[in-house]
C-alpha positions as CSV (number, residue, x, y, z in Angstrom):
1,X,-9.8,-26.2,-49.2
2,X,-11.5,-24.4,-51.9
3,X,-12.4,-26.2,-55.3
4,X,-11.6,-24.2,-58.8
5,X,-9.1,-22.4,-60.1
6,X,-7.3,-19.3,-58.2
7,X,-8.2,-16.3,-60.0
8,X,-7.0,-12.6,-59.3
9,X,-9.6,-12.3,-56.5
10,X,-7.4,-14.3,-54.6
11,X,-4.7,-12.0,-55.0
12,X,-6.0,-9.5,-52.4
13,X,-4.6,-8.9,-49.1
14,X,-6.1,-9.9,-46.0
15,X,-8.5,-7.4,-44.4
16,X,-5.9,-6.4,-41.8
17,X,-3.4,-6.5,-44.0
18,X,-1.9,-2.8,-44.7
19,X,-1.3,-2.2,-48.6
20,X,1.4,0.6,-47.9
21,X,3.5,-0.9,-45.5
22,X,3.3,-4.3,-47.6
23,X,4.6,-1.8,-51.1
24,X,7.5,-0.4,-49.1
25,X,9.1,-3.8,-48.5
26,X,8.1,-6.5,-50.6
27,X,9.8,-6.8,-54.0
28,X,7.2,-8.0,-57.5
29,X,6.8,-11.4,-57.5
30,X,5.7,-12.6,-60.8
31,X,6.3,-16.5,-61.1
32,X,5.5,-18.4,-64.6
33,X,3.8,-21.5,-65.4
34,X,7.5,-23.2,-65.9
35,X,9.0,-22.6,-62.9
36,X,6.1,-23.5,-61.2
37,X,6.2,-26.6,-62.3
38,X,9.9,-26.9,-61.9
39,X,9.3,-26.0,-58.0
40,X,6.2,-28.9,-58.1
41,X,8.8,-31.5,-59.4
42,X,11.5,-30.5,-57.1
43,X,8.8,-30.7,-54.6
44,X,7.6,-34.3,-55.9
45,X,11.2,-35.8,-55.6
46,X,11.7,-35.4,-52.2
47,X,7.6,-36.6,-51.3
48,X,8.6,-39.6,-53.3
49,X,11.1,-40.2,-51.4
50,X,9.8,-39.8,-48.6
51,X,6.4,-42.1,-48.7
52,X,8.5,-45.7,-48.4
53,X,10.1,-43.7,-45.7
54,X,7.7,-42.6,-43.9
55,X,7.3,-43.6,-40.1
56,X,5.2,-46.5,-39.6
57,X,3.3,-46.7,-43.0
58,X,6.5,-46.8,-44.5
59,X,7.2,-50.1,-42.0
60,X,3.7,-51.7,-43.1
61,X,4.5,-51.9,-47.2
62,X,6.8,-52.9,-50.0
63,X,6.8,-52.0,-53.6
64,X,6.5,-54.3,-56.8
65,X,5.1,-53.7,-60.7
66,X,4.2,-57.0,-60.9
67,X,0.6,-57.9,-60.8
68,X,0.8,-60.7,-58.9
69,X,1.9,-62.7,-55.8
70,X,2.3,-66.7,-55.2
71,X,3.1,-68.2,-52.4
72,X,3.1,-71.9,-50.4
73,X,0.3,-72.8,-48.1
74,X,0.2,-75.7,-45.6
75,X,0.0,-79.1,-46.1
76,X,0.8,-82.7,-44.6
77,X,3.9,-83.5,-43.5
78,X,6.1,-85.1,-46.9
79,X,9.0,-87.1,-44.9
80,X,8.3,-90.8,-44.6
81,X,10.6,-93.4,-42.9
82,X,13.2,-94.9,-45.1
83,X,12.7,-99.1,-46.1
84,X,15.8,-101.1,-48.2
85,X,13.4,-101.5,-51.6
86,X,10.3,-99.6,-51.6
87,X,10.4,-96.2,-53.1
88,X,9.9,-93.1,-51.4
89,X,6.6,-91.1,-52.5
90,X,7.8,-87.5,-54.3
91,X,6.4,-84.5,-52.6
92,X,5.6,-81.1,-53.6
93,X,4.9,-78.1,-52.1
94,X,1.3,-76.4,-52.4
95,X,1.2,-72.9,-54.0
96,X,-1.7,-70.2,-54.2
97,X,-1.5,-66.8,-54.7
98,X,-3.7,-63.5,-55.2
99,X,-3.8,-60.2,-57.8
100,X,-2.8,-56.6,-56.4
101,X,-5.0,-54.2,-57.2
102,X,-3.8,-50.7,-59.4
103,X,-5.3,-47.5,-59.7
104,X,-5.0,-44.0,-60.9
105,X,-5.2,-40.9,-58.6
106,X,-4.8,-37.3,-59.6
107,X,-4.9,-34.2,-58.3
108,X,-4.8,-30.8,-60.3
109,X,-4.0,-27.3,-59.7
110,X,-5.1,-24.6,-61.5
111,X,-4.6,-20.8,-62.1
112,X,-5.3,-18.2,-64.7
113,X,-2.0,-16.5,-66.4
114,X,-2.9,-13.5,-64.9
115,X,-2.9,-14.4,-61.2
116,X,0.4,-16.4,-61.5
117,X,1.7,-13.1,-62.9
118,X,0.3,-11.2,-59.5
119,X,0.2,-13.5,-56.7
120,X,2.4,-13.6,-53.7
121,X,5.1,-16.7,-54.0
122,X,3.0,-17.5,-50.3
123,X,0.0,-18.3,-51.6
124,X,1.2,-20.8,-54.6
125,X,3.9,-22.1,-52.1
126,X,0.3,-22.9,-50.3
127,X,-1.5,-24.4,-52.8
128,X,1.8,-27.0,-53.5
129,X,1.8,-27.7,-50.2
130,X,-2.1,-28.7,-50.0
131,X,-1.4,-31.2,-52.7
132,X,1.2,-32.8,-51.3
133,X,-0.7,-33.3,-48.1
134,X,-3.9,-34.3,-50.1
135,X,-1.0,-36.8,-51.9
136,X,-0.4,-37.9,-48.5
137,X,-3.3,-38.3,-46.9
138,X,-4.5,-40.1,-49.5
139,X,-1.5,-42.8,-49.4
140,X,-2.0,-43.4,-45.6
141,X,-6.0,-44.0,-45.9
142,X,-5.3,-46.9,-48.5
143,X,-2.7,-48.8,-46.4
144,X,-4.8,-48.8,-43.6
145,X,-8.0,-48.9,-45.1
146,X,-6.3,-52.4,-46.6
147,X,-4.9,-53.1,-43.4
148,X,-7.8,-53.4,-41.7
149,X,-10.3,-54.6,-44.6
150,X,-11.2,-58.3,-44.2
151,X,-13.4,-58.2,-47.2
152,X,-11.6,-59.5,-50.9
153,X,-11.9,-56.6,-53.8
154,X,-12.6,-57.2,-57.6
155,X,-9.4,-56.1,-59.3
156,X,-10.0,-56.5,-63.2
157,X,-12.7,-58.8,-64.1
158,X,-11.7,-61.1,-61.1
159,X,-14.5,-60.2,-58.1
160,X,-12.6,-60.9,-54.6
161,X,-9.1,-61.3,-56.6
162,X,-7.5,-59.1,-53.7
163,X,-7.6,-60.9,-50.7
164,X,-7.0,-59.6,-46.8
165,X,-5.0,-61.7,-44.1
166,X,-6.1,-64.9,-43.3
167,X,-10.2,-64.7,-43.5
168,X,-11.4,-68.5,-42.0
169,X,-11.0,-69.1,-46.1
170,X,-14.0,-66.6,-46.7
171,X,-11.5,-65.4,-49.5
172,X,-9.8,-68.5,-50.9
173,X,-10.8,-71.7,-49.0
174,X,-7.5,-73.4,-50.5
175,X,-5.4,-71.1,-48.4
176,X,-3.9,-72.9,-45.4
177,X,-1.2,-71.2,-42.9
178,X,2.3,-73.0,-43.3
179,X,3.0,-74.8,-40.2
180,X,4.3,-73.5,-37.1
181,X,8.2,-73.0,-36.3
182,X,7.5,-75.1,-33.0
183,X,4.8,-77.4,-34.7
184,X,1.7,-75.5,-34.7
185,X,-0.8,-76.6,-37.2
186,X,-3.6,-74.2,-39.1
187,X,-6.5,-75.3,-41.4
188,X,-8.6,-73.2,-43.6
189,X,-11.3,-71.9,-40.9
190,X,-7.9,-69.7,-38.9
191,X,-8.4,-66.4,-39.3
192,X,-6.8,-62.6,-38.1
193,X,-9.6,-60.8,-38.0
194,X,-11.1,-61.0,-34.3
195,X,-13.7,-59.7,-32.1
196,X,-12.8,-59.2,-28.8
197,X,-15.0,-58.4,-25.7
198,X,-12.5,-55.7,-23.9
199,X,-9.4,-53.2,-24.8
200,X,-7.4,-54.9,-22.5
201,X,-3.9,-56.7,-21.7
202,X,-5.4,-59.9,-22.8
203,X,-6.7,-58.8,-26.1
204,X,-3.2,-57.7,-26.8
205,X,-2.0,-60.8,-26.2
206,X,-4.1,-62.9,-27.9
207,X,-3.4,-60.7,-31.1
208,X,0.0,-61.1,-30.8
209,X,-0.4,-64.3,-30.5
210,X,-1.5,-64.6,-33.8
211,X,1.9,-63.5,-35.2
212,X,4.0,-65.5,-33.1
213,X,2.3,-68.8,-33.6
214,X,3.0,-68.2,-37.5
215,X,6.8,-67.5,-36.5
216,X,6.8,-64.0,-36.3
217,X,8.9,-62.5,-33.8
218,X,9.0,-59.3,-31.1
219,X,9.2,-56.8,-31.5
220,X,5.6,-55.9,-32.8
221,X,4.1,-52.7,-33.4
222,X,0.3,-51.7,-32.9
223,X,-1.7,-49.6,-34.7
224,X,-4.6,-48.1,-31.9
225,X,-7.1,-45.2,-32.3
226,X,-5.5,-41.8,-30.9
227,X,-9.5,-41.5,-29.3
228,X,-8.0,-44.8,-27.2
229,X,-5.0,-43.4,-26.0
230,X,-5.6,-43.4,-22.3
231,X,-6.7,-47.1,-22.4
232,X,-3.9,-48.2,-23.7
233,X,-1.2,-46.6,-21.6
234,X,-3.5,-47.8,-18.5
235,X,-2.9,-51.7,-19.4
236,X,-0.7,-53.0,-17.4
237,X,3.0,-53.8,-19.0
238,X,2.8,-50.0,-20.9
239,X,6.3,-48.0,-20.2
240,X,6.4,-44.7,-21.5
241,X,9.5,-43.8,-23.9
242,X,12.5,-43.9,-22.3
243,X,14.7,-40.1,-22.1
244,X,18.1,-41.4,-22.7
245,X,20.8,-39.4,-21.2
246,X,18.0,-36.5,-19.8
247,X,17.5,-35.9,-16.2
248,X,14.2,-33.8,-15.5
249,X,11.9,-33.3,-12.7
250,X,8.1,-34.0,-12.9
251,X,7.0,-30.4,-14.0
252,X,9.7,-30.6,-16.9
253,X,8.5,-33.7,-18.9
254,X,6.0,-31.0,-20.7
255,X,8.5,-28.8,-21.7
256,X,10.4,-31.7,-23.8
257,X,9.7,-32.9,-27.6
258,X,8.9,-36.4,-28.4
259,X,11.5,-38.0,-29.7
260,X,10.5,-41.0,-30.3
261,X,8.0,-42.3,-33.1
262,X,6.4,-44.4,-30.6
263,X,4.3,-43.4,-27.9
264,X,5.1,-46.9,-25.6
265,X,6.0,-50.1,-25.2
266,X,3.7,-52.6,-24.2
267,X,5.5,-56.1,-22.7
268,X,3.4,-59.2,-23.6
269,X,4.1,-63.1,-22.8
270,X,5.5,-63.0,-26.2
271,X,7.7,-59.8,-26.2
272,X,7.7,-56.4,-26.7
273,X,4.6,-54.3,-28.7
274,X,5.4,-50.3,-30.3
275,X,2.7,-48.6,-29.8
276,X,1.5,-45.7,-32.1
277,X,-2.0,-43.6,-32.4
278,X,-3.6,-42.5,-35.9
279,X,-6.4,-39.9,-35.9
280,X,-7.6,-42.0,-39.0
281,X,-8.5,-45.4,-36.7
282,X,-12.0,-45.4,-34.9
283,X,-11.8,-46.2,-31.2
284,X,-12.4,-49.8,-30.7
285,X,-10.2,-50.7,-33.0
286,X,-6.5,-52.1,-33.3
287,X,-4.0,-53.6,-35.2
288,X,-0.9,-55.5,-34.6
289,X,2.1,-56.3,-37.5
290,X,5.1,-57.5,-37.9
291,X,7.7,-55.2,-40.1
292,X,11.2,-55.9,-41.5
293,X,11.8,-52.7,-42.6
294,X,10.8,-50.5,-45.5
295,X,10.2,-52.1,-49.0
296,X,10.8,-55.4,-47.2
297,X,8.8,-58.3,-48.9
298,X,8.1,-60.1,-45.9
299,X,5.9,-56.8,-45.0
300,X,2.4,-57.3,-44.1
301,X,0.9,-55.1,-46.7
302,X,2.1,-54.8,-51.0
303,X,1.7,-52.2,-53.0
304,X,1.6,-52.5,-57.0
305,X,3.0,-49.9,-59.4
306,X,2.6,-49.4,-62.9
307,X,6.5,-49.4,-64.4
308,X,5.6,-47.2,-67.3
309,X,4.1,-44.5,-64.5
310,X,6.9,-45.2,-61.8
311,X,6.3,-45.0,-58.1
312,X,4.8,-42.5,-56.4
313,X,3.4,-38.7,-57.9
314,X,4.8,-37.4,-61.2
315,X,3.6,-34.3,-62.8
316,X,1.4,-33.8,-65.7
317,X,1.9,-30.4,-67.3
318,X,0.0,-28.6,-69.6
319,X,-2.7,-25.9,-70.8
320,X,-5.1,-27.9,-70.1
321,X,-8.1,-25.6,-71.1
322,X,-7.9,-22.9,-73.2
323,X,-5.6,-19.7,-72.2
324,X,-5.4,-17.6,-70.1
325,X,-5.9,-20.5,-67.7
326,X,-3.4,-23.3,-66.6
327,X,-3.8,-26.6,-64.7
328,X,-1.0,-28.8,-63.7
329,X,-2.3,-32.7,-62.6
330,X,-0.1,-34.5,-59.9
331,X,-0.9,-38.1,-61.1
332,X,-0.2,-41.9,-59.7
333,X,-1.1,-45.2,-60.3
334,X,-1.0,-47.9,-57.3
335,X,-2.4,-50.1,-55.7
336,X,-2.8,-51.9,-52.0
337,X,-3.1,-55.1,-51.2
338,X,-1.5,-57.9,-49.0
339,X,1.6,-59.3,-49.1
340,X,2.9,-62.9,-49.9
341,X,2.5,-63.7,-46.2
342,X,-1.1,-63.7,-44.7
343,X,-0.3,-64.1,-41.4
344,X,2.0,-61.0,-41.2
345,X,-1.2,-58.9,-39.5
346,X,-4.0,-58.9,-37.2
347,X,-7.3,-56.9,-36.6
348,X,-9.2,-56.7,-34.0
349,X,-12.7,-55.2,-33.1
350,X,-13.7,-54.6,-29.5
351,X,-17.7,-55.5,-29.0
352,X,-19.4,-57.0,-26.6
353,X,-21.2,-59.5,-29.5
354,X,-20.7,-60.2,-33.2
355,X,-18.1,-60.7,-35.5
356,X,-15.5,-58.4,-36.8
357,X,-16.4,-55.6,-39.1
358,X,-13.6,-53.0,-41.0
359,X,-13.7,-49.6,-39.7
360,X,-14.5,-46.7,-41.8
361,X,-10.9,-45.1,-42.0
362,X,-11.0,-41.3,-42.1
């Protein structure tokens, strides 16, 4: 990636490029600032669309504009056996809740009227295309780098008003886990952020754990560090993807795509774990969640829009500095932060001592 604007010395071929063959067959392409930016907002529709969509982060979130969630925490039981005259004592239900964060990204491009005028449709096809990816790099960092945070953020004036999964109440010591589908009571100190001694069967498990006891159920997926690969399709319960419908012989497994958007399945005492590597995790570090499907609220992670901006990348035309140069910003505003259940995921950190710490996501 190369910062500033393209000028015409990016319109030069390649050094092994030849000039003469390259005249006899390609046509003028002169493109103008307008359809450029027709071809970015084409472009943006369909990345838009695709982000909620999109395998695995797409599974982690859903979408709201408004700033804020609420939700019950735990509490003593409220039924009381029933006598002929005295009155029974009214109950209600405990409620706490937390703020989403919001903020604004952009990203510009820029070129001189001349160049847009001389350049090959490749090379601003290019520079589109880099945006876009920067777009979505930069929408994958945030959900996991909120995934995996146990720290609260300021949002506003409000220091620690974004809160992770359930912290031991380092984050809001009124929050208490509901209780249990089978009876399983929580206090303040339970918390989804663990350090484990080894990558191994049994840390699986106990994650999982985590999520069942609050009345999640299988299947689960992982989030692991591509760098951890081979441990984890060493533990014992990993099956690879099946090939439905393919017969193959050892030497022809290499010659086959992936299909699937899961590298395995792991079986635990508590059902089955998906199991997918990101490049952006450091080894000795996994995840486990719960999903119900894109955009569904009972997702482990939130994100918050602004409604006057919309979701997702819109474009911001114009001449932005003085002609002959143009700029066109891709602009967002959001936000990550957890969801109205903070049970829905767990972290885990493999050390031989200390406590858990968030990785630096990449």
């Amino acid at each position: 990636m190369t910062l500033g604007f393209a000028d015409l010395r990016e319109a030069r071929l390649h050094a092994l490029w030849d000039a003469e063959t390259i005249q006899r067959v390609r046509l003028a392409e002169g493109a103008t600032f307008d359809e450029l930016l027709r071809d970015i907002q084409t472009a943006l529709t369909a990345f838009n669309d695709e982000l909620l969509r999109m395998p695995h982060y797409g599974d982690l979130v859903a979408v709201q504009d408004e700033p804020v969630v609420e939700y019950p925490i735990g509490g003593s039981t409220g039924v009381e056996e029933a006598t002929e005259y005295a009155a029974p004592t009214p109950v209600r239900g405990k409620m706490t809740g937390h703020t989403l964060p919001l903020k604004a990204y952009q990203r510009a491009l820029g070129w001189t009227m001349r160049y847009l005028s001389e350049a090959r449709r490749a090379r601003l096809d290019s520079d589109i295309r880099r945006a876009l990816q920067d777009a979505r790099e930069s929408w994958q960092r945030h959900i996991l780098q909120r995934f995996f945070n146990n720290a609260a953020e300021r949002v506003g004036n409000t220091a620690g008003a974004s809160v992770p999964f359930a912290d031991g109440g380092a984050s809001d010591p009124n929050y208490v886990p509901l209780t249990g589908p089978d009876g399983q009571q929580f206090n303040a100190s339970h918390s989804h952020f663990l350090r484990l001694a080894a990558l191994d069967a049994a840390a699986l498990r106990t994650a999982v754990a985590h999520l069942e006891e609050h009345g999640h159920r299988a299947p689960f997926d992982v989030i692991a560090a591509r760098a951890d690969a081979s441990t984890w399709t060493g533990l014992t319960g990993f099956k690879a993807p099946e090939w439905g419908g393919i017969v193959y012989r050892m030497s022809d497994r290499a010659q086959l795509d992936e299909t699937s958007d899961y590298y395995g399945y792991i079986e635990t005492d508590f059902g089955v774990a998906r199991l997918w590597f990101t490049a952006r995790l450091p080894t000795g570090y996994f995840g486990v969640f719960k999903t119900y499907g894109p955009n569904d609220p009972r997702n482990p992670l939130r994100v918050r829009v602004n409604p006057n901006a919309g979701f997702g990348w819109q474009i911001v035309p114009g001449q932005w500095v003085n002609a002959p140069t143009y700029m066109a910003v891709l602009y967002s505003e959001y936000g990550v932060g957890v969801g109205e259940d903070r049970t829905a995921g767990v972290c885990v950190r493999i050390a031989a001592s200390g406590n858990y710490t968030p990785p630096a996501i990449s």
